[in-house]
C-alpha positions as CSV (number, residue, x, y, z in Angstrom):
1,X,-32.7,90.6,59.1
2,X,-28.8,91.7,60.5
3,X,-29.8,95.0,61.4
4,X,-26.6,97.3,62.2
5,X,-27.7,97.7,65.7
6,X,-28.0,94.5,65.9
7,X,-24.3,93.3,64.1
8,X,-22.6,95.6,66.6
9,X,-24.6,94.2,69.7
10,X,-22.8,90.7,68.0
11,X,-19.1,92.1,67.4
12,X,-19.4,93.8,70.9
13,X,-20.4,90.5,72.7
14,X,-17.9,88.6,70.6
15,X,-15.1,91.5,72.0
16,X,-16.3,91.1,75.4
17,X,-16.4,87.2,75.0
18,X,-13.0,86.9,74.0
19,X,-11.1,89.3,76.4
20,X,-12.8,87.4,79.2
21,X,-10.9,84.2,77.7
22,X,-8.0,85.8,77.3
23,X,-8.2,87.4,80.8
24,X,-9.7,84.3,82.8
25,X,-6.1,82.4,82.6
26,X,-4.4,85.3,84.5
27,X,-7.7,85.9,86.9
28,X,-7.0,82.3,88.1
29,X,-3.3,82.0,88.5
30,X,-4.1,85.0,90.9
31,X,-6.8,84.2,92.1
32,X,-7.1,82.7,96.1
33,X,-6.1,79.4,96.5
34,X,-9.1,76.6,97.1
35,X,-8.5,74.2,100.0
36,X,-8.0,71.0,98.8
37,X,-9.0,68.4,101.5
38,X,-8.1,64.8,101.7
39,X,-9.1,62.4,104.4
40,X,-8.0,58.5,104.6
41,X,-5.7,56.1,106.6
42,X,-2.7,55.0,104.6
43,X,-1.7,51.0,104.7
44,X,0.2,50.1,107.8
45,X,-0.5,53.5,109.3
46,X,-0.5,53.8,113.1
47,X,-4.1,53.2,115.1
48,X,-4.4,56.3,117.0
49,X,-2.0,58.6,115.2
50,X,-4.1,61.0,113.8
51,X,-2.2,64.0,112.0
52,X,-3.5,67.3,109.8
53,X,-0.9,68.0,107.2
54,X,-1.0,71.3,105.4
55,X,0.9,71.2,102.1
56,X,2.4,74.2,100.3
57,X,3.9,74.1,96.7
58,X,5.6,75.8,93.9
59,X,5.1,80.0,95.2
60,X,7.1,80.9,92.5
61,X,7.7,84.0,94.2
62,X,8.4,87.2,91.6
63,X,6.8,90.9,91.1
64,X,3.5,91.1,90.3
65,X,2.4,87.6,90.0
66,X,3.9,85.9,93.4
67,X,4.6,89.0,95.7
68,X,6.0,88.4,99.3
69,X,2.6,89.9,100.3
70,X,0.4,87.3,98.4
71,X,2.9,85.1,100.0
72,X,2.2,86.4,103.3
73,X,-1.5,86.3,103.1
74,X,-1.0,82.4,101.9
75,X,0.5,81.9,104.8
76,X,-2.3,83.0,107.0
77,X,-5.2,81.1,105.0
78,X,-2.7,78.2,105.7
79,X,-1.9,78.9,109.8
80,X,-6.0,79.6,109.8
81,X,-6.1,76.0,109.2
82,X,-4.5,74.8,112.2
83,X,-2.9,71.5,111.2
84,X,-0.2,69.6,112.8
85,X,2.5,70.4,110.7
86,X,2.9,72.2,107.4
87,X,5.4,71.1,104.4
88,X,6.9,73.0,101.7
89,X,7.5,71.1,98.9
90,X,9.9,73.6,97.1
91,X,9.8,76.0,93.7
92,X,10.1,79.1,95.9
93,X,11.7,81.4,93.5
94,X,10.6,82.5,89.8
95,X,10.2,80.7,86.8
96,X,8.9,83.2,84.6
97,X,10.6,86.0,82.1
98,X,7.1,87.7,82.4
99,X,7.8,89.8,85.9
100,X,8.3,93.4,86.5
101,X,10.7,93.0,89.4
102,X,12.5,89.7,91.4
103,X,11.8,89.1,95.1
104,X,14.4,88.8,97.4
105,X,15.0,85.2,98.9
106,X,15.1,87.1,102.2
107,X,11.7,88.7,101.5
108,X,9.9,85.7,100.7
109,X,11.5,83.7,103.6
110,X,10.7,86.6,105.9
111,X,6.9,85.3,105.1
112,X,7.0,81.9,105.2
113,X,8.2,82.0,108.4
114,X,4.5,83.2,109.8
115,X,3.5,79.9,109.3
116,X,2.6,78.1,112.7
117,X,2.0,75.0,113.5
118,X,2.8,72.7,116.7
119,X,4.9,69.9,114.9
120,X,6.7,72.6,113.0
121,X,7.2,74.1,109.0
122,X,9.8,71.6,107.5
123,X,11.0,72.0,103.6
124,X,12.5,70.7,100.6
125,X,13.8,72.4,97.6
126,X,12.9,72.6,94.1
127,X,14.5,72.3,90.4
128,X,14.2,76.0,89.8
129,X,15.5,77.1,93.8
130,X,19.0,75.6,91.7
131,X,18.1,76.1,87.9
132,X,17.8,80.0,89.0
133,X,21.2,80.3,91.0
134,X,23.9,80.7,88.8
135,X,26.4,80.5,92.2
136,X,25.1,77.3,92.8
137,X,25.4,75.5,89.0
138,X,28.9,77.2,89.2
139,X,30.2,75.7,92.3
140,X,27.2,72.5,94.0
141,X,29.2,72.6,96.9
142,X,28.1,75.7,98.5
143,X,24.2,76.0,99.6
144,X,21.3,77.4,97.2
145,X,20.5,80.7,98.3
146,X,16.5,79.5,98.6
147,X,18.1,77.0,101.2
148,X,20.3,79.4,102.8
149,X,16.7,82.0,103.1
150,X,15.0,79.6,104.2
151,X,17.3,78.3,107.0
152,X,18.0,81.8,108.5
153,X,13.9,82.2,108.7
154,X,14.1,79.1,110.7
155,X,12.6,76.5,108.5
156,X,14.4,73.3,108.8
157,X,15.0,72.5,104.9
158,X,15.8,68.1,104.3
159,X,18.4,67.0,101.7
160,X,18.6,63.5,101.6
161,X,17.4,63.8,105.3
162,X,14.9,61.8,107.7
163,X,14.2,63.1,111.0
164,X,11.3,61.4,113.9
165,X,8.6,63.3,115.4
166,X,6.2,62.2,117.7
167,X,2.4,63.1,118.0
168,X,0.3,62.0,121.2
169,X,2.7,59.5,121.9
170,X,2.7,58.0,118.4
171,X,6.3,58.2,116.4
172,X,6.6,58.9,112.4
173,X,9.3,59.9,110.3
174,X,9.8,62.8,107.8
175,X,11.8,62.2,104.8
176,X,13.0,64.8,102.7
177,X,14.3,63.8,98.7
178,X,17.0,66.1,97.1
179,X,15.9,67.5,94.2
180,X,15.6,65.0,90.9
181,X,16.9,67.7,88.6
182,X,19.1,70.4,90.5
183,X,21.3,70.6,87.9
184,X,20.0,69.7,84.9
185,X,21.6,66.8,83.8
186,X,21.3,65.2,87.0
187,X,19.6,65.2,90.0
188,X,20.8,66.0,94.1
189,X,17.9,62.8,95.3
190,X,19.1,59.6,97.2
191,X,16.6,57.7,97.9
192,X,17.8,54.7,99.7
193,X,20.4,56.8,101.5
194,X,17.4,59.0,102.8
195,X,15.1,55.9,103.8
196,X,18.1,54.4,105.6
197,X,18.6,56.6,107.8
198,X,14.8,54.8,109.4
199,X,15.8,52.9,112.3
200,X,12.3,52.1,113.5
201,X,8.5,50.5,112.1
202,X,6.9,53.9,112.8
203,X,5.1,55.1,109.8
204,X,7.0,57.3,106.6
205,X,6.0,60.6,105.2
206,X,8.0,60.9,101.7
207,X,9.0,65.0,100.6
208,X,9.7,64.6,97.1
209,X,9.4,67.6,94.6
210,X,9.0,65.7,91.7
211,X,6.5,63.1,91.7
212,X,8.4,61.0,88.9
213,X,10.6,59.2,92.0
214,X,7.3,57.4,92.7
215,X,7.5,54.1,90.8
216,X,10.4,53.7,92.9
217,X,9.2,54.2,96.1
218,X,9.0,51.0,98.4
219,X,6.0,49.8,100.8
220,X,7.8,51.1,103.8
221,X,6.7,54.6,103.0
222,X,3.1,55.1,103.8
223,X,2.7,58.1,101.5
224,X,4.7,60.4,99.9
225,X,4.2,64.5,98.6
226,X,4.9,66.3,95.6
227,X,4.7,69.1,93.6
228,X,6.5,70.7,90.4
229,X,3.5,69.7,87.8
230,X,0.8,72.4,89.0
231,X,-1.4,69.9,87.5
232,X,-0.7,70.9,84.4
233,X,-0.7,74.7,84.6
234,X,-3.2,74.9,81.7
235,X,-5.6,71.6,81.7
236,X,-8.6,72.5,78.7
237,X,-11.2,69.9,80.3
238,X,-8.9,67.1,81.4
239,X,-6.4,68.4,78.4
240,X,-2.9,69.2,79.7
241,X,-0.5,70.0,76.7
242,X,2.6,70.4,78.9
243,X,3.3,68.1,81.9
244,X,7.1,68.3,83.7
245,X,6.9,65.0,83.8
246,X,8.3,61.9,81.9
247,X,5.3,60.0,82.8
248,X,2.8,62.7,80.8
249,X,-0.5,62.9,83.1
250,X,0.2,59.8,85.2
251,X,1.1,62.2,88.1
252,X,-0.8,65.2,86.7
253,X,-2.4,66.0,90.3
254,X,-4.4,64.9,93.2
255,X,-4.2,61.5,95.1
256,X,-3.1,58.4,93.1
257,X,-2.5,54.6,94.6
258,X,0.0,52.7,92.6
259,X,0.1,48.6,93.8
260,X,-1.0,50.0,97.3
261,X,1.1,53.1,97.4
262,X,-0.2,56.4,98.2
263,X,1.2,60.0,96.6
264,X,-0.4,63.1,96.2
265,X,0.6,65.3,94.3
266,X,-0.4,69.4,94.3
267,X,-1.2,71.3,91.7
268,X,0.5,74.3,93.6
269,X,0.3,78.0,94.1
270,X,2.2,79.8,91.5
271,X,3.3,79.7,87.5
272,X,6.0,78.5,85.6
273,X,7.1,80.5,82.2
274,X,3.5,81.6,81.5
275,X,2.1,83.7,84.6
276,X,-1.5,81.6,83.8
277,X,-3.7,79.5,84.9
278,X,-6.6,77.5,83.3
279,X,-8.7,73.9,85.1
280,X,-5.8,74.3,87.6
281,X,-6.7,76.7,90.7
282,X,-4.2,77.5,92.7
283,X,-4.6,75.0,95.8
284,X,-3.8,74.7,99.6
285,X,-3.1,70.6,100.3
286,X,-5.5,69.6,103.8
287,X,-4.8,66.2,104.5
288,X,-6.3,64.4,107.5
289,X,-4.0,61.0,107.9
290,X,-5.5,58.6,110.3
């Protein structure tokens, strides 16, 4: 028999039940990122160049969901890792109408640049460090102001750029893709003009923020880095009802080899319209090449 006591013990536990599912998306898009390790030697890697790789993506920097402080305590879980290098892969400022203040680019630059590592913090940009910036979709000739924050905090940022750095001896190239879909309707990326500025055999690190350039990627690159789908965002047990991506969940997250090509892909640290999260933690990329 439904005693009384007993039906509001039911509708109480129901109450409790539901506000914990309603609350649970916002707990994890807050929450601490997770490490996310990886380990493995790509094809035609070099013997003996062995290289840590920290990977940062998608901050999404705003008030009260992305603050520079969170930003700045990101920075040391990351530094506490003590790789080789670290890579931003872009998405610095908001994407969300949900916020109860902006964050300066200067503020969230001003933390970034804490990160430490021997081979250097090197960036790329993201669709919304351009969809955001009305100065920019006005007039593309003049500099993002997420570029222009990040330069002045000292963090190299690639356009369409290759540079060659060196580890115990052992040579590799950074290459850094302009953004697929800085303004909209097109994008900023050149992908053979950024490969062709290679001039050696030494192995090829690929910074793209969207992973849909990937099908297009040659052999010569030995792996290549993306962001932008934050695997999904909200992913109900392998369920993802919105992926940025023309390929749907092809490049939803994680590592994926295509005909011998390598990409992985992070499911990143902050939120786009929505400040939740659900089956996609925020994550810190580890990746141990070599």
């Amino acid at each position: 028999m439904l005693t009384r006591r007993r039906f509001l013990k039911l509708v109480l536990s129901g109450i409790v039940a539901g506000a914990a599912f309603i609350g649970f998306p916002v707990t994890e898009a807050m929450a601490t990122p997770r490490i996310t390790r990886y380990a493995f030697r790509p094809p035609n890697w070099t013997r003996g160049l062995n290289l840590k790789i920290v990977v940062l993506s998608d901050f999404h920097a705003c008030e009260p969901w992305m603050t520079a402080e969170r930003v700045g305590a990101i920075c040391a879980q990351a530094n506490a890792l003590q790789p080789d290098l670290i890579l931003l892969l872009g998405d610095y400022v908001a994407a969300t109408q949900f916020v109860t203040g902006e964050t300066d680019p200067a503020s969230w630059a001003h933390a970034l640049a804490e990160l430490k590592a021997p081979l250097g913090v090197h960036a790329i940009m993201g669709n919304h460090d351009y969809w955001h910036d009305l100065a920019f979709q006005r007039d593309p000739a003049r500099p993002a102001l997420a570029e222009t924050a990040l330069r002045n905090a000292g963090i190299p940022v690639y356009i369409n750029e290759a540079v060659r750095l060196d580890k115990d001896g052992h040579p590799f190239w950074l290459a850094g893709l302009g953004d697929q879909l800085a303004m909209r309707s097109h994008g900023l990326d050149d992908l053979s003009g950024t490969l062709g500025q290679i001039t050696d055999m030494a192995p090829v690190v690929l910074l793209a923020h969207e992973p849909d350039i990937f099908p297009q990627v040659p052999e010569r690159v030995q792996l290549t880095l993306s962001g932008h789908t934050h695997g999904g965002q909200v992913n109900f047990f392998g369920w993802a009802p919105i992926v940025p991506s023309r390929f749907g969940r092809r490049y939803l997250g994680g590592h994926i080899v295509e005909n011998g090509n390598h990409i992985i892909v992070s499911r990143g640290l902050g939120c786009t319209g929505l400040p939740v999260r659900f089956g996609a933690w925020p994550e810190i990329v580890e990746i141990d090449l070599g």
